[in-house]
MOPAC internal coordinates of N, CA, C and O (Angstrom, degrees):
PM7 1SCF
backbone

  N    0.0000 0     0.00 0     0.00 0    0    0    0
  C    1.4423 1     0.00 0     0.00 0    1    0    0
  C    1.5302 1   107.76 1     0.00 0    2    1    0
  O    1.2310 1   115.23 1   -46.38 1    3    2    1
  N    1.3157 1   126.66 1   133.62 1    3    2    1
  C    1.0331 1   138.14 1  -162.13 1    5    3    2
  C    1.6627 1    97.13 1   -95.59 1    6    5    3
  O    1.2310 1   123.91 1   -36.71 1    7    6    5
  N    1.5539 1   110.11 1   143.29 1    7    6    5
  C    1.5855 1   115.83 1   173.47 1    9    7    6
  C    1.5502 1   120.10 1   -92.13 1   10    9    7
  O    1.2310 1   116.23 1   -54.29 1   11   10    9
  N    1.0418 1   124.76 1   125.71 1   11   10    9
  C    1.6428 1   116.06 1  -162.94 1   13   11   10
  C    1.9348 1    90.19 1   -86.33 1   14   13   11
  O    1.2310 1   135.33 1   -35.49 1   15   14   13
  N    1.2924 1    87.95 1   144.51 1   15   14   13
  C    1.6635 1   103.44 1   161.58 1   17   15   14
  C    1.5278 1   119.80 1  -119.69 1   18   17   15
  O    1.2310 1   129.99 1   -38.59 1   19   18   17
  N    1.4846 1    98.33 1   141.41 1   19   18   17
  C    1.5255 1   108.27 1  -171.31 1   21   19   18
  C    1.2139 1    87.46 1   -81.89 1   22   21   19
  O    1.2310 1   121.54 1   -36.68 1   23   22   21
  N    1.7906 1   114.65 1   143.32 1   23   22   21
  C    1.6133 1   149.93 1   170.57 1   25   23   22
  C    1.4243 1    93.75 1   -61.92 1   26   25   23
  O    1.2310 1   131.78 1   -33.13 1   27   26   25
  N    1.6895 1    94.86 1   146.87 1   27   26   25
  C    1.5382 1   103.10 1   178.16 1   29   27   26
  C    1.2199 1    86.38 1   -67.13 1   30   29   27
  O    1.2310 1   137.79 1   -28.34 1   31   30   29
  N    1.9500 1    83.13 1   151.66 1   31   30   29
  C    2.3227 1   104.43 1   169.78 1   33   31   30
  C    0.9549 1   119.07 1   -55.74 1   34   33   31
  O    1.2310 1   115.24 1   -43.49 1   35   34   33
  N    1.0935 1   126.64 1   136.51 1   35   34   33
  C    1.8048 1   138.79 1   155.49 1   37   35   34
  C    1.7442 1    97.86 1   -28.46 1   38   37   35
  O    1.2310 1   125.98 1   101.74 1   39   38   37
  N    1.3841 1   106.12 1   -78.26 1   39   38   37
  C    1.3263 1   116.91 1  -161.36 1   41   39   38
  C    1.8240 1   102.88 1   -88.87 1   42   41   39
  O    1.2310 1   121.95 1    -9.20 1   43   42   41
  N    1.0200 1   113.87 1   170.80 1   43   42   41
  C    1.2165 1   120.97 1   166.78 1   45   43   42
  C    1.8227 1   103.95 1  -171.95 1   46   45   43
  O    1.2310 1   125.73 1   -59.88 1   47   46   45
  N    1.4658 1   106.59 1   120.12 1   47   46   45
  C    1.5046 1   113.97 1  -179.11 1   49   47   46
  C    1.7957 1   102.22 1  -103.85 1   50   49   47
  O    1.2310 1   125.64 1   -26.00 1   51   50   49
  N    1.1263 1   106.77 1   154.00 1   51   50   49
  C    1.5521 1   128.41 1  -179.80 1   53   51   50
  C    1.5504 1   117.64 1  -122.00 1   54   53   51
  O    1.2310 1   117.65 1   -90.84 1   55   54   53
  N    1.4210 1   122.09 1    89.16 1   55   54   53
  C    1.4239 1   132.29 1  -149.07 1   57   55   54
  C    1.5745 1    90.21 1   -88.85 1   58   57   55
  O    1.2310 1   121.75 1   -31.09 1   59   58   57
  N    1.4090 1   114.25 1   148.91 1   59   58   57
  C    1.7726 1   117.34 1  -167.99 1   61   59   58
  C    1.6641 1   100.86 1   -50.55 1   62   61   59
  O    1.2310 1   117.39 1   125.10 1   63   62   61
  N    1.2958 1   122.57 1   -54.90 1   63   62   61
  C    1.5359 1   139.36 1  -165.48 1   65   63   62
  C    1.4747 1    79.58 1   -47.79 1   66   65   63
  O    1.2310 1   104.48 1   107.41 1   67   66   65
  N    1.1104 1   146.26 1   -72.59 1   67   66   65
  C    1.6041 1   158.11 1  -144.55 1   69   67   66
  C    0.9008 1   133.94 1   103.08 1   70   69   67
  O    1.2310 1   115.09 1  -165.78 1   71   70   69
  N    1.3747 1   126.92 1    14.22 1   71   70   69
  C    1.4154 1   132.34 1   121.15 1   73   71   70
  C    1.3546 1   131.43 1   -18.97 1   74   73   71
  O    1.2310 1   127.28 1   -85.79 1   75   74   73
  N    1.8177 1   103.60 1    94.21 1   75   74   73
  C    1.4380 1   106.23 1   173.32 1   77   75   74
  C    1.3142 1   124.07 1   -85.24 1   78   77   75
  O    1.2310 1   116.99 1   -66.99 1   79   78   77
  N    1.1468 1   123.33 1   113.01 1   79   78   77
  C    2.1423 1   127.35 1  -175.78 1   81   79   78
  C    1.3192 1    97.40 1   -72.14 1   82   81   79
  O    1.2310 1   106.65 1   -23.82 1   83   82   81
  N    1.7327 1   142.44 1   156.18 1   83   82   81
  C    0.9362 1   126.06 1   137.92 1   85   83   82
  C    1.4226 1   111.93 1  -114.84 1   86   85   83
  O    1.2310 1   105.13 1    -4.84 1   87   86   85
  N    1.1956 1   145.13 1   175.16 1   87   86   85
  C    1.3877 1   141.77 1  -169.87 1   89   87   86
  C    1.6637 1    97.67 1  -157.72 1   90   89   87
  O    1.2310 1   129.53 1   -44.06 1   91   90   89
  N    1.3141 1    99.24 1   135.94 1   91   90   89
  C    1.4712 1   129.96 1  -144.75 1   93   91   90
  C    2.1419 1    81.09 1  -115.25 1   94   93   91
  O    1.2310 1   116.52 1   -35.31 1   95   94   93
  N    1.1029 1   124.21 1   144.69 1   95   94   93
  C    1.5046 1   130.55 1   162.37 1   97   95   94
  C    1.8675 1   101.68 1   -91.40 1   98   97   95
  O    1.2310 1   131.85 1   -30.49 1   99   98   97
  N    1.4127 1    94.73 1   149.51 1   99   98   97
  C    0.9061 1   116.94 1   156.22 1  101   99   98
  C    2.0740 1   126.26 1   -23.35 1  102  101   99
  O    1.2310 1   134.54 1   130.08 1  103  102  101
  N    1.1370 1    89.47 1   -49.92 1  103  102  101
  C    2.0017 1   106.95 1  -175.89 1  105  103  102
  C    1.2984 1    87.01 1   -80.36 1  106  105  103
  O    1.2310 1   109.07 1   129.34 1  107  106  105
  N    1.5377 1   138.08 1   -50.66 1  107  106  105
  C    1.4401 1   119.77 1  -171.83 1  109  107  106
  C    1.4148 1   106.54 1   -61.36 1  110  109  107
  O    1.2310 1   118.85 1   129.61 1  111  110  109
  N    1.4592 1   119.80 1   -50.39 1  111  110  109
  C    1.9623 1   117.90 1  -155.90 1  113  111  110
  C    1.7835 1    72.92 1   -62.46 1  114  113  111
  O    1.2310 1   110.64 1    79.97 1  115  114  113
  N    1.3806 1   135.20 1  -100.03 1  115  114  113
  C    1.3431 1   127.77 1  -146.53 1  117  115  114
  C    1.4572 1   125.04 1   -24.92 1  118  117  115
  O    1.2310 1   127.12 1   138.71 1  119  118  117
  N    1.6218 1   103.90 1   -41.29 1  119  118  117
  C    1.5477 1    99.06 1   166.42 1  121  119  118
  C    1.1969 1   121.79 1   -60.09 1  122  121  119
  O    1.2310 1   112.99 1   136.60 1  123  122  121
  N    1.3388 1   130.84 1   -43.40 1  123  122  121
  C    1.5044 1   133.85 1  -166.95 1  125  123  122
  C    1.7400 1    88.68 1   -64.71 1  126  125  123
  O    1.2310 1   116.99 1   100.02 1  127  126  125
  N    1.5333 1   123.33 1   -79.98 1  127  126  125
  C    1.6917 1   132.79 1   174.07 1  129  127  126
  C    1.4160 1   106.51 1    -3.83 1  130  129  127
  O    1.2310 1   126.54 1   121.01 1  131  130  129
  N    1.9095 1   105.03 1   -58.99 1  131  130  129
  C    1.6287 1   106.99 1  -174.68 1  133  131  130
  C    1.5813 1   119.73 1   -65.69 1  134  133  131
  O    1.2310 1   126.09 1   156.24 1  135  134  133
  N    1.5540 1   105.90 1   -23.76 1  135  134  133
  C    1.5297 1   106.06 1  -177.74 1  137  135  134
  C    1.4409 1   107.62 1   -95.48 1  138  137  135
  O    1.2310 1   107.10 1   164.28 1  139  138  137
  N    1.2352 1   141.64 1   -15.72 1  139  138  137
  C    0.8987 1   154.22 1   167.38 1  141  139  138
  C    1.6583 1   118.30 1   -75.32 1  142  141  139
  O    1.2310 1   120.32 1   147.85 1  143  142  141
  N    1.3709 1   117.00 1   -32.15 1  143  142  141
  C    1.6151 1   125.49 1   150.99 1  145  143  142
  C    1.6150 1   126.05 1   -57.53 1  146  145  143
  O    1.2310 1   135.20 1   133.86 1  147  146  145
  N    1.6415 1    88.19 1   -46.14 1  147  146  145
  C    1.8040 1    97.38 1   178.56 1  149  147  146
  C    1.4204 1   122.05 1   -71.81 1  150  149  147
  O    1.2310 1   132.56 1   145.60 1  151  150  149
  N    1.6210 1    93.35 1   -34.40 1  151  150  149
  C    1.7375 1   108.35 1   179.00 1  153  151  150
  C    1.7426 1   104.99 1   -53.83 1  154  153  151
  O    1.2310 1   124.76 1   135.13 1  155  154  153
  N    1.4588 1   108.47 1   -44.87 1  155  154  153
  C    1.6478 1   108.25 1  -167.58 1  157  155  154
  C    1.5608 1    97.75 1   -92.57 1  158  157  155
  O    1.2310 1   115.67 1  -163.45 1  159  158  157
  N    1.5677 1   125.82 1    16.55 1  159  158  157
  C    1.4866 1    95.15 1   179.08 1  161  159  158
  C    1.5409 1    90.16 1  -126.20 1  162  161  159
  O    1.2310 1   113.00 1  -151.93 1  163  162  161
  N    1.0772 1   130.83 1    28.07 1  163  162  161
  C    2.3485 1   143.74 1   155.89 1  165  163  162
  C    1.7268 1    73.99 1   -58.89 1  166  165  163
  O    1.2310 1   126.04 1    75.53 1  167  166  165
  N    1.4191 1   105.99 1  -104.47 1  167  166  165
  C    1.5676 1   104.49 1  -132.21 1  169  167  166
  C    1.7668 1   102.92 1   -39.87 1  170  169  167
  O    1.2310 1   117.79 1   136.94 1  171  170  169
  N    1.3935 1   121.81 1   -43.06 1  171  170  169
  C    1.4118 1   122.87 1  -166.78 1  173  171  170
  C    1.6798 1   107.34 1   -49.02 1  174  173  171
  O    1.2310 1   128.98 1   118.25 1  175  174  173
  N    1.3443 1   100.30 1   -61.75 1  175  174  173
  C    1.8634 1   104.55 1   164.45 1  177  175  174
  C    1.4275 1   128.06 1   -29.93 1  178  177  175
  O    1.2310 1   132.09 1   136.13 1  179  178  177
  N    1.5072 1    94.26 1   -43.87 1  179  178  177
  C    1.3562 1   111.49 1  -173.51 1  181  179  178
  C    1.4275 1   105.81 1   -75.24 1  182  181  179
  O    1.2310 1   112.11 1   148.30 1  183  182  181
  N    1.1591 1   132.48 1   -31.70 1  183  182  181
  C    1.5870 1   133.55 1  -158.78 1  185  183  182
  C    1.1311 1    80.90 1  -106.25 1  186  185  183
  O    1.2310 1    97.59 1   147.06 1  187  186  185
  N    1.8596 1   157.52 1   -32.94 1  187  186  185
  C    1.1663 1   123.56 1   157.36 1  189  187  186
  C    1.6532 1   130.84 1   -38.42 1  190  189  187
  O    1.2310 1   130.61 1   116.34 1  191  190  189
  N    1.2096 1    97.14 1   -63.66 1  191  190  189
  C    1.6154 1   125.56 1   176.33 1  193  191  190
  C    1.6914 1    92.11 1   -30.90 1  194  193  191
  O    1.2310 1   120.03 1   100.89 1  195  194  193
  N    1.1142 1   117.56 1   -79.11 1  195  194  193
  C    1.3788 1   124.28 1  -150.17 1  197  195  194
  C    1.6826 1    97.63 1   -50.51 1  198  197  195
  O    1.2310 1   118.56 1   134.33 1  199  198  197
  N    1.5903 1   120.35 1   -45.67 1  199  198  197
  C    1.2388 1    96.62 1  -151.24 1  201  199  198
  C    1.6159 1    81.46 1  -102.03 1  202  201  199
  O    1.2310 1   113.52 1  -144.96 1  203  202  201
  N    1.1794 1   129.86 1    35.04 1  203  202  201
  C    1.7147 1   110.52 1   162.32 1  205  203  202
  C    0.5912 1   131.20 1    85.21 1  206  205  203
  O    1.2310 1   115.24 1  -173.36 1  207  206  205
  N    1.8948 1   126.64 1     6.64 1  207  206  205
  C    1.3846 1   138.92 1  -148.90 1  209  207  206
  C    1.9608 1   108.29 1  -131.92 1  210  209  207
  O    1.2310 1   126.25 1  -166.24 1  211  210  209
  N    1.4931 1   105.60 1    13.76 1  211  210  209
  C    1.4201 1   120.60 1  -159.27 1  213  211  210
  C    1.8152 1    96.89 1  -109.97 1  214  213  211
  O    1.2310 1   135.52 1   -57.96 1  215  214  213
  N    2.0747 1    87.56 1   122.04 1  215  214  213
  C    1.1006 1   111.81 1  -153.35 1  217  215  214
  C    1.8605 1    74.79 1  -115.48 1  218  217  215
  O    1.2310 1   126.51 1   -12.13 1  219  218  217
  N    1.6222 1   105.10 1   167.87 1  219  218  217
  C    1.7546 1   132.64 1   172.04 1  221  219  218
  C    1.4138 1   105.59 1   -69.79 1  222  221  219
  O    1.2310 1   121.91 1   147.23 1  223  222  221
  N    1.6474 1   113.95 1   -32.77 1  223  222  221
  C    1.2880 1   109.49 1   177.69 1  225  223  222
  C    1.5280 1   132.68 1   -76.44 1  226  225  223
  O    1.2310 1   118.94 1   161.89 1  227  226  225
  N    1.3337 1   119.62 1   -18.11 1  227  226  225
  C    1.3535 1   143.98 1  -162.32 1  229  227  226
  C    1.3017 1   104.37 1   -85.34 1  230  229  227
  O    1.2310 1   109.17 1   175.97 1  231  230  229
  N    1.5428 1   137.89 1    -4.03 1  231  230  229
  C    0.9984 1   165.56 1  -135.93 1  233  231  230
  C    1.8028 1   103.46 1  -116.30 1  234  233  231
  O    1.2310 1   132.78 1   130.01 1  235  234  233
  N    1.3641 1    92.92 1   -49.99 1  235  234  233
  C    1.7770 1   111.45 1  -179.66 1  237  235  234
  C    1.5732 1   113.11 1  -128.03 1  238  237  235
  O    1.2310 1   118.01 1   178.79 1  239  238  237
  N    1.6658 1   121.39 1    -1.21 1  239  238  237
  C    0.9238 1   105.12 1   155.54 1  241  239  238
  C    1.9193 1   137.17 1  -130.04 1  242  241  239
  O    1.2310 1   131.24 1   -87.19 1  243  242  241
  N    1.3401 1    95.92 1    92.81 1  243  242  241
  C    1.5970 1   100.57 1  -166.39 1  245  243  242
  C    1.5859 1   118.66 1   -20.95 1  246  245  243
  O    1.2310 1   127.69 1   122.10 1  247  246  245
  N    1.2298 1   102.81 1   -57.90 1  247  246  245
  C    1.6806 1   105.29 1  -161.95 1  249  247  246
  C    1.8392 1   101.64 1   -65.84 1  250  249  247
  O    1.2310 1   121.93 1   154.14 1  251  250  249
  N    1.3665 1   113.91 1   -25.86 1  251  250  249
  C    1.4341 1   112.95 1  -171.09 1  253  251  250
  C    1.6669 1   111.78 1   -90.47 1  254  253  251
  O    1.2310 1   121.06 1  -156.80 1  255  254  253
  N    1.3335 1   115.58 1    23.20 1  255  254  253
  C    1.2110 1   130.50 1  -155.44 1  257  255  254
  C    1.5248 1   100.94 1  -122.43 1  258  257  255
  O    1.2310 1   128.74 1   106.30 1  259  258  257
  N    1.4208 1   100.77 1   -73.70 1  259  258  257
  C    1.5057 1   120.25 1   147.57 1  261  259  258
  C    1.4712 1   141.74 1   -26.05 1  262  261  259
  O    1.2310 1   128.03 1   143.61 1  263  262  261
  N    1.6825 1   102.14 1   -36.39 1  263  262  261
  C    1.4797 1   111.18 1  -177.41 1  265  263  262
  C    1.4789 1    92.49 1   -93.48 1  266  265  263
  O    1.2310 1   117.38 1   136.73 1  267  266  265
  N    1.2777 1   122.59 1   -43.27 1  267  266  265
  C    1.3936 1   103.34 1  -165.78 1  269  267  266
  C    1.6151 1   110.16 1   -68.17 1  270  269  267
  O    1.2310 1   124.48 1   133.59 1  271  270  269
  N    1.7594 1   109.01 1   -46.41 1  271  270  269
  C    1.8376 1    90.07 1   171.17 1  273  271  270
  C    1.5348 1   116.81 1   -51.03 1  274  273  271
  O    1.2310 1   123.00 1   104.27 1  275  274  273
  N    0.8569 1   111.86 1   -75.73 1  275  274  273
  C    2.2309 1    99.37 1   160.06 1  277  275  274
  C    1.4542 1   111.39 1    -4.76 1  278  277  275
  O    1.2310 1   123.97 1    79.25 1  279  278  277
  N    1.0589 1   109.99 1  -100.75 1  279  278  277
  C    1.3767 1   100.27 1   179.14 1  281  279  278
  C    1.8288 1   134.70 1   -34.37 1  282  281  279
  O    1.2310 1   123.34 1   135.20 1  283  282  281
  N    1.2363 1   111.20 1   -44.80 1  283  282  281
  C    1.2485 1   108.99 1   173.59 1  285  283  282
  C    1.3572 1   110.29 1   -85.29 1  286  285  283
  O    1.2310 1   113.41 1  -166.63 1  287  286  285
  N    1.3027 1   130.07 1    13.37 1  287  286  285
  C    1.4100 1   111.50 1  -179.89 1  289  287  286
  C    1.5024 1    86.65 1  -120.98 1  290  289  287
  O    1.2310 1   105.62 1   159.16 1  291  290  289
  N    1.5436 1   144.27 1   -20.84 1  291  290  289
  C    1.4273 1   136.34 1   137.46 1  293  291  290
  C    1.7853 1   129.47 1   -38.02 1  294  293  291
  O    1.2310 1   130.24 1   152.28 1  295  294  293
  N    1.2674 1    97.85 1   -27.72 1  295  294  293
  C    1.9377 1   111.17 1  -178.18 1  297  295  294
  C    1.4379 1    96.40 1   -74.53 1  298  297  295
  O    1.2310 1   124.32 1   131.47 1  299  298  297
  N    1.7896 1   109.31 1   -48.53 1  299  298  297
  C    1.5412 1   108.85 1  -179.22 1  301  299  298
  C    1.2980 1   112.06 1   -76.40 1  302  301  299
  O    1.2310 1    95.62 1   154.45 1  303  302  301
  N    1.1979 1   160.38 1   -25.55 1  303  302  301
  C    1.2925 1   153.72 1   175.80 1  305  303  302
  C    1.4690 1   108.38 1   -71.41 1  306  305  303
  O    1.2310 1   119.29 1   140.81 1  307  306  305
  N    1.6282 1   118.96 1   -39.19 1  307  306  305
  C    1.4434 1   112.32 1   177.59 1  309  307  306
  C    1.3953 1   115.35 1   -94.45 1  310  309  307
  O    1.2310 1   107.23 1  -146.74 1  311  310  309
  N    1.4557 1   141.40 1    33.26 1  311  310  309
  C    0.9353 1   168.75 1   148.53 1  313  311  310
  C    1.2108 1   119.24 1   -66.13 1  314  313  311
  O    1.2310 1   124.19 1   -79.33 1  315  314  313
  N    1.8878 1   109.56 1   100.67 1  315  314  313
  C    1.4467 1    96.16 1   173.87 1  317  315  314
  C    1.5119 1   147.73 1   -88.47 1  318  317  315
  O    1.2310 1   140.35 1  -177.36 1  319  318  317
  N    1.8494 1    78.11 1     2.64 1  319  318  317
  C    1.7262 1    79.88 1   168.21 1  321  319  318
  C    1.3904 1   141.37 1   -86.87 1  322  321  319
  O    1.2310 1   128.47 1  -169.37 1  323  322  321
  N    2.2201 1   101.28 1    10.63 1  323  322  321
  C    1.2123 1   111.05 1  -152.88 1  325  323  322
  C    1.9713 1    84.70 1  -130.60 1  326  325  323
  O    1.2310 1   126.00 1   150.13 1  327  326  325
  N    1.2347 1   106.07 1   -29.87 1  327  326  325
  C    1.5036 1   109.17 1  -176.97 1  329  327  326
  C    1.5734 1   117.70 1  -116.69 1  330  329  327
  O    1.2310 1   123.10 1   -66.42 1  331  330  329
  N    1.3403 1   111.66 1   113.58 1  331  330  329
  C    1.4647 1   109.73 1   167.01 1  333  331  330
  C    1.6563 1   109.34 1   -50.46 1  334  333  331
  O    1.2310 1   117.67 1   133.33 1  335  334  333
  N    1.0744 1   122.05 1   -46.67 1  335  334  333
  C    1.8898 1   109.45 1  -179.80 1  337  335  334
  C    1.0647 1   110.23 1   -46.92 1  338  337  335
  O    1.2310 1   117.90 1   117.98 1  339  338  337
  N    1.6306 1   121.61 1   -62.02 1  339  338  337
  C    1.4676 1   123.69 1  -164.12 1  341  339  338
  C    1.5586 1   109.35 1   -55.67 1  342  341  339
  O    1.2310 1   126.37 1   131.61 1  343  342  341
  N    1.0620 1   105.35 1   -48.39 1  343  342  341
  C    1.7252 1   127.13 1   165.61 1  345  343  342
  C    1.7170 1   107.66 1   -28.66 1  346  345  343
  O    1.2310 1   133.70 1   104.53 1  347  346  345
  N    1.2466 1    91.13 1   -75.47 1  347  346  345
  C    2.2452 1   102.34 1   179.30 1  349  347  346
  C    1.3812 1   100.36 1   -72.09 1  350  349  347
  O    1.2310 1   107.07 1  -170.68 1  351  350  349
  N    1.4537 1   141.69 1     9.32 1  351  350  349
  C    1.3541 1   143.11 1   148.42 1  353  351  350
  C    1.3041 1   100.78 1   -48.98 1  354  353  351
  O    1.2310 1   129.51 1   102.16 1  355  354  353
  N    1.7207 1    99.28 1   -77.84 1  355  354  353
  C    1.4135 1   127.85 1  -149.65 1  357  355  354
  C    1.7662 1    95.45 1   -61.42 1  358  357  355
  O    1.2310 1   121.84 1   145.16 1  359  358  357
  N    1.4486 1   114.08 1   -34.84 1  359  358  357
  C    1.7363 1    92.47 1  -176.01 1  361  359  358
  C    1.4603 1   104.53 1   -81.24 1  362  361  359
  O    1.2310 1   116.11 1   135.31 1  363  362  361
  N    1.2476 1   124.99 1   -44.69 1  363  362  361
  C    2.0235 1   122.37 1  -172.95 1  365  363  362
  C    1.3419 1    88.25 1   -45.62 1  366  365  363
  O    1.2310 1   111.11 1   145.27 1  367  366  365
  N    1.2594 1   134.33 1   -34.73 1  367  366  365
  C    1.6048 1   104.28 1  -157.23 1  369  367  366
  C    0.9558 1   116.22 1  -100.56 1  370  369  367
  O    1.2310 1   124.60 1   173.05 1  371  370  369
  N    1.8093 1   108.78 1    -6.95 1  371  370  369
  C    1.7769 1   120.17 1   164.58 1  373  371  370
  C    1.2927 1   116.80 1   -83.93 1  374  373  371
  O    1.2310 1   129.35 1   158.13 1  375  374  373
  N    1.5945 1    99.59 1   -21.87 1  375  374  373
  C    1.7036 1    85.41 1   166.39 1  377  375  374
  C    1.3734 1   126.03 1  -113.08 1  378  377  375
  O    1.2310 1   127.08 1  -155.00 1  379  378  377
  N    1.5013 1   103.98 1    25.00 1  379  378  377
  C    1.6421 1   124.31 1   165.00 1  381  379  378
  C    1.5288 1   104.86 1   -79.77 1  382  381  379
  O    1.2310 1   123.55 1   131.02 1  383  382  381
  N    1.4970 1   110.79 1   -48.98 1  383  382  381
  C    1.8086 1   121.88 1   172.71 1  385  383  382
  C    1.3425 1   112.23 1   -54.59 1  386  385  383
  O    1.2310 1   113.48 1   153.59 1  387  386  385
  N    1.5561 1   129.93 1   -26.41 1  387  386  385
  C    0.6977 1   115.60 1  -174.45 1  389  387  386
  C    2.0532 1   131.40 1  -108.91 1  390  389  387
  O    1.2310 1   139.68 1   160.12 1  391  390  389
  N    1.4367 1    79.44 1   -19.88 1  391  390  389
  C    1.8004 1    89.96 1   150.27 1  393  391  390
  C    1.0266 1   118.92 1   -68.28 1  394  393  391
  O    1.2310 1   112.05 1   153.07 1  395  394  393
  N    1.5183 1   132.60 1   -26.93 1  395  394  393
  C    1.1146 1   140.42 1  -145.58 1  397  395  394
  C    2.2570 1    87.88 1  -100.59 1  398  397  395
  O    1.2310 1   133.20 1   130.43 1  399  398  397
  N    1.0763 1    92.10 1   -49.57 1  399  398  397
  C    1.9527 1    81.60 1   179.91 1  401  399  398
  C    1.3183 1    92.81 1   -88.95 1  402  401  399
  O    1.2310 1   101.84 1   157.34 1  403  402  401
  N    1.4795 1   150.76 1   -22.66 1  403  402  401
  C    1.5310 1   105.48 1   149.16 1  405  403  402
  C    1.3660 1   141.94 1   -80.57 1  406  405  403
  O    1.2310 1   123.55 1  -176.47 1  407  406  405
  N    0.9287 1   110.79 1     3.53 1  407  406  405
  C    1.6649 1   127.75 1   156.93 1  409  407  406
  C    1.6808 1    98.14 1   -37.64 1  410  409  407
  O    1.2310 1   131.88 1   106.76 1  411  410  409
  N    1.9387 1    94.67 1   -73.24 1  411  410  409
  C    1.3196 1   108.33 1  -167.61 1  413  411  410
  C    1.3485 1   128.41 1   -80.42 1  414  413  411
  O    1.2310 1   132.65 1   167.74 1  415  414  413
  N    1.1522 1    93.17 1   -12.26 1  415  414  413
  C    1.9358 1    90.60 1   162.12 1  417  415  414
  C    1.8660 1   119.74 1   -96.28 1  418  417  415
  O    1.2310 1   121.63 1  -179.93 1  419  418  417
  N    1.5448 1   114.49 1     0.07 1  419  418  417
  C    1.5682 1   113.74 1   166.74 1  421  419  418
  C    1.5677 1    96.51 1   -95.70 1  422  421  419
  O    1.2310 1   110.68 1  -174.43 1  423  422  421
  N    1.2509 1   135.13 1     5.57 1  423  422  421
  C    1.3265 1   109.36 1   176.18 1  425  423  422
  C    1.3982 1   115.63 1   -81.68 1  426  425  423
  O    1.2310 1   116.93 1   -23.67 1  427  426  425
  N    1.3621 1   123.45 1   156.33 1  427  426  425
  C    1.1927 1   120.55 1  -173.42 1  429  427  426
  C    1.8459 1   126.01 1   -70.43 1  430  429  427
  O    1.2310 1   119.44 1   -68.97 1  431  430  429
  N    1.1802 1   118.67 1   111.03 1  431  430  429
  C    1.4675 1   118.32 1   160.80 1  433  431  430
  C    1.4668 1    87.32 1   103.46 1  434  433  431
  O    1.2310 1   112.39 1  -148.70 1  435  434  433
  N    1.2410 1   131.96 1    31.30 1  435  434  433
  C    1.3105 1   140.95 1   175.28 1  437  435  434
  C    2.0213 1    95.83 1  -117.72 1  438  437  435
  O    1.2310 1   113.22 1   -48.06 1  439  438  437
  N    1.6713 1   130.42 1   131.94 1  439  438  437
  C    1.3384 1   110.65 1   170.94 1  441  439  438
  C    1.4444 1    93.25 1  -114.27 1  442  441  439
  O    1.2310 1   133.53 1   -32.03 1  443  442  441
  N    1.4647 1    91.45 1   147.97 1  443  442  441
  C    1.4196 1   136.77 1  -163.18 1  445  443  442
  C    2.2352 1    99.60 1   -47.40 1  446  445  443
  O    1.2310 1   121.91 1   -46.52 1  447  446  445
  N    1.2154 1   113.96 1   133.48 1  447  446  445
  C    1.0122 1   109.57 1   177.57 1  449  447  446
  C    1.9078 1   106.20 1   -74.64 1  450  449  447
  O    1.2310 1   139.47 1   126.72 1  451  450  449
  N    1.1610 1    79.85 1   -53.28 1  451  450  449
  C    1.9734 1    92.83 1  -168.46 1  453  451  450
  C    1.4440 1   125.88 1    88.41 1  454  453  451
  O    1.2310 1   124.61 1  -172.16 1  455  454  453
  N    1.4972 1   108.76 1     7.84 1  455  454  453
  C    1.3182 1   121.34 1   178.59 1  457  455  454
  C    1.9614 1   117.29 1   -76.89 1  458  457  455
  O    1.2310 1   129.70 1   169.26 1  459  458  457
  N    2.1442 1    98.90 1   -10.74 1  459  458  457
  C    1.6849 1   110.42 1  -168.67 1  461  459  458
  C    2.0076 1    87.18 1   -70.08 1  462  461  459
  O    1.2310 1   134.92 1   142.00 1  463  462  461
  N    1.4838 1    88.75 1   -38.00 1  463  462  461
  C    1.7207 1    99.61 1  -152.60 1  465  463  462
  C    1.5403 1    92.67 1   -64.51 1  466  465  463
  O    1.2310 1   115.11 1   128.86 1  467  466  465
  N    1.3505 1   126.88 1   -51.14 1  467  466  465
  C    1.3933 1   125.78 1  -163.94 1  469  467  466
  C    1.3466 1   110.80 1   -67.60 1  470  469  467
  O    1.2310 1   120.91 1   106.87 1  471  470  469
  N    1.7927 1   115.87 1   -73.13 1  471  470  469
  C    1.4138 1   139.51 1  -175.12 1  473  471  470
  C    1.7317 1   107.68 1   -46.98 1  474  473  471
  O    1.2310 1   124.30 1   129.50 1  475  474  473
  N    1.3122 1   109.35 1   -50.50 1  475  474  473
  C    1.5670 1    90.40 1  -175.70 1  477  475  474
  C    1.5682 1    93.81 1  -128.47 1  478  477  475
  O    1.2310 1   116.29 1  -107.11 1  479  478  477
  N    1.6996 1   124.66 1    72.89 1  479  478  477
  C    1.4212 1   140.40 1   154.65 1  481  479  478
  C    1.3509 1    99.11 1    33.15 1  482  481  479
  O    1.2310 1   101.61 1  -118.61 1  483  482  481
  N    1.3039 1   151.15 1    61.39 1  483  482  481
  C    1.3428 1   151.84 1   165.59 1  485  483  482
  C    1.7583 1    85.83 1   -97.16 1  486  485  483
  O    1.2310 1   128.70 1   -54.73 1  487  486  485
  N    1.2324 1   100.85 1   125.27 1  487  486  485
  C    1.4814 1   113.57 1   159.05 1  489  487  486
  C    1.4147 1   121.90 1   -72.05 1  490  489  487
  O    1.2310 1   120.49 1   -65.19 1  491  490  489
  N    1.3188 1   116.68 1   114.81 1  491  490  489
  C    1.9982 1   124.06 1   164.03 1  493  491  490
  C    1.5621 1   104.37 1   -41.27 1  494  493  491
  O    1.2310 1   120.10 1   180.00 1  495  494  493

């Protein structure tokens, strides 16, 4: 990746001490901003592209570029066919549901749902 360089200044002042200022116009800072936007949005394009998810719009709009790698790289992490965590998510919290309705079906004068025995194969 190539580094953009800002164009010599329009102006340039020479302060008595000798301190030279230079001052950049308006059309230069935006150009540098614009190459400096495009420079950081290659790899993002690129990591669309790769995983298949690269839209015409993502092109001109940063934040909508961004959210979608976010998002699809959140779909893949909570995915249990791709992550053991997301995976041992999905059982603690099936077998949180399910202490939790036998809790409430051994209490007394409460009748038994039967949904522990069916829904998550606990044998009667």
């Amino acid at each position: 990746m190539t580094e953009y360089q800002l164009p010599e200044p329009k102006m340039v002042k020479q302060y008595p001490t000798g301190l030279i200022k230079s001052f950049y116009t308006a059309d230069q800072m935006q150009q540098a901003y614009q190459a400096g936007r495009e420079a950081a949005m290659i790899p993002l394009i690129d990591r669309l592209v790769v995983l298949h998810i690269y839209r015409k719009e993502h092109e001109t709009d940063t934040a909508l570029a961004l959210k979608d790698l976010i998002d699809y790289e959140v779909q893949i992490a909570l995915d249990p066919q791709v992550s053991s965590d997301a995976q041992a998510l999905i059982d603690r919290g099936r077998e949180a549901m399910r202490q939790e309705c036998v809790e409430v079906c051994e209490t007394p004068g409460i009748r038994c749902c039967g949904n522990h025995y069916e829904e998550f194969g606990v044998m009667k």
